[in-house]
C-alpha positions as CSV (number, residue, x, y, z in Angstrom):
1,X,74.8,78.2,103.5
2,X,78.1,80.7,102.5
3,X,80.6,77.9,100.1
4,X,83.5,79.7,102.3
5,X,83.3,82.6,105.2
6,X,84.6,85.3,102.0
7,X,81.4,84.0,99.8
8,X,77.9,86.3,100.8
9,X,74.6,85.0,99.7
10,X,71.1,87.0,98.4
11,X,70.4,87.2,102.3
12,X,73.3,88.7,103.4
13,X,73.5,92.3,104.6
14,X,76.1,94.3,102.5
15,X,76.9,97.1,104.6
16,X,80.5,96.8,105.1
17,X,82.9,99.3,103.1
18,X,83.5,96.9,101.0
19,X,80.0,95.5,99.4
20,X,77.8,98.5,100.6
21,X,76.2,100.6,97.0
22,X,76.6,104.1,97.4
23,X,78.7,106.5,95.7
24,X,82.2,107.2,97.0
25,X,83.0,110.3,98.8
26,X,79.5,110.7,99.5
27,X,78.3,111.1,103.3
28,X,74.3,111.6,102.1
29,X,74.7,108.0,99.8
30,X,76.8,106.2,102.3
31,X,73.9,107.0,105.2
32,X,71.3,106.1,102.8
33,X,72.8,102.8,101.9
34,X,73.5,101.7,105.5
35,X,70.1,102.7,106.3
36,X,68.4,100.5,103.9
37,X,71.1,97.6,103.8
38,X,68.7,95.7,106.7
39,X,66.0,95.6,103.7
40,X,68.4,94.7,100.4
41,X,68.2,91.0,101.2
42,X,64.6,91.1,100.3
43,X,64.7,92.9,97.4
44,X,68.0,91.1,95.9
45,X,65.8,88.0,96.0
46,X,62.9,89.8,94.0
47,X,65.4,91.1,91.7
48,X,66.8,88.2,91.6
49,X,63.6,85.8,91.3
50,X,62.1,87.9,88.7
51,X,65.5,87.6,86.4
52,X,65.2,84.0,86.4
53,X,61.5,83.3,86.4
54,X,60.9,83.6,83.1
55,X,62.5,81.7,80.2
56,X,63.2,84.9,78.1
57,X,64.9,86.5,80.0
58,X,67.1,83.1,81.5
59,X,67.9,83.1,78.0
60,X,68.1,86.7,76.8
61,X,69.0,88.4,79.6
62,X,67.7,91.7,80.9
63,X,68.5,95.4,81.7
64,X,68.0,97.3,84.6
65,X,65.2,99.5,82.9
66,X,63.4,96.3,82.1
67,X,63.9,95.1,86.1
68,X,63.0,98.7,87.0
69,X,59.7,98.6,85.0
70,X,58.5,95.2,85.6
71,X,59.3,95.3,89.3
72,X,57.8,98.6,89.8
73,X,60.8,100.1,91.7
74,X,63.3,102.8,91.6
75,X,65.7,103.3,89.7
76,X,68.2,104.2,92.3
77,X,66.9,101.0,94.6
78,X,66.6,98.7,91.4
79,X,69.9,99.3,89.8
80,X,72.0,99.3,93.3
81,X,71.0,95.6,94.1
82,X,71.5,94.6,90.4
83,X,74.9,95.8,91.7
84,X,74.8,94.0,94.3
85,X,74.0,90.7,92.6
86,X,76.6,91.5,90.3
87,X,79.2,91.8,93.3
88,X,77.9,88.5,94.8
89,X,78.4,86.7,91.5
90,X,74.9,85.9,90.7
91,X,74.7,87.7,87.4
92,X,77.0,89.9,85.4
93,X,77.5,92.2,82.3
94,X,76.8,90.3,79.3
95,X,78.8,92.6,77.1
96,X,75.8,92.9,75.3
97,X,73.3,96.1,75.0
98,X,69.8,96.7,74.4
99,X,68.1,99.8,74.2
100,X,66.0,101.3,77.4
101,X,62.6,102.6,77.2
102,X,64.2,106.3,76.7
103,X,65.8,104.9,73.6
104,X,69.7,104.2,74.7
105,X,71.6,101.9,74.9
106,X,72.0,99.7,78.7
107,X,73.9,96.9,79.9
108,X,71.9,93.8,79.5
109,X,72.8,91.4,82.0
110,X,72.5,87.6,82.4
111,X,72.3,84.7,85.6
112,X,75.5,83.4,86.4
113,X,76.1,79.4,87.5
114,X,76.1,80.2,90.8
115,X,72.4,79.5,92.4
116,X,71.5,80.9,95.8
117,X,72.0,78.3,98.7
């Protein structure tokens, strides 16, 4: 259940201008977002389910090279819904960073309060 009609939840399809992932200016992103916004829901959840499943990484956090490897997905498909999550307030930058498997430096982000409904 949405807290207010402005508030989306994991479920929600973000394919409006305003909360669809693709890059800007770009017809062949903006096409391949819509196209796959019907599927997101699902695979915010696993995103989502996987980041707070484990004590760890409730505790530590996570990067998206770590939710990439464990979850056996794209990069491109892993990092847009952590992007997504982000935009629907269920977990955000730390401000912290922790190397990738390459060796450099990533984002590690952590849960938010907010719980899915």
């Amino acid at each position: 259940m949405k807290d207010n009609e402005n508030q989306l939840t994991l479920l929600d399809r973000i394919d409006d201008p305003q909360h669809v992932g693709y890059v800007g200016g770009s017809d062949t992103s903006k096409a391949a977002a819509v196209d796959v916004a019907p599927l997101t829901g699902a695979m915010r959840i696993k995103v989502y389910e996987w980041a707070s499943g484990n004590p760890y990484r409730v505790a530590y956090g996570f990067t998206a090279d770590e939710a990439e490897i464990n979850l056996e997905m794209k990069h491109q498909t892993c990092s847009a819904r952590i992007r997504e999550l982000v935009q629907l307030g269920f977990i955000v930058d730390s401000g912290r960073r922790r190397d990738t498997s390459s060796g450099r430096p990533a984002r590690v982000y952590v849960l938010t309060s907010r719980r899915p409904s």
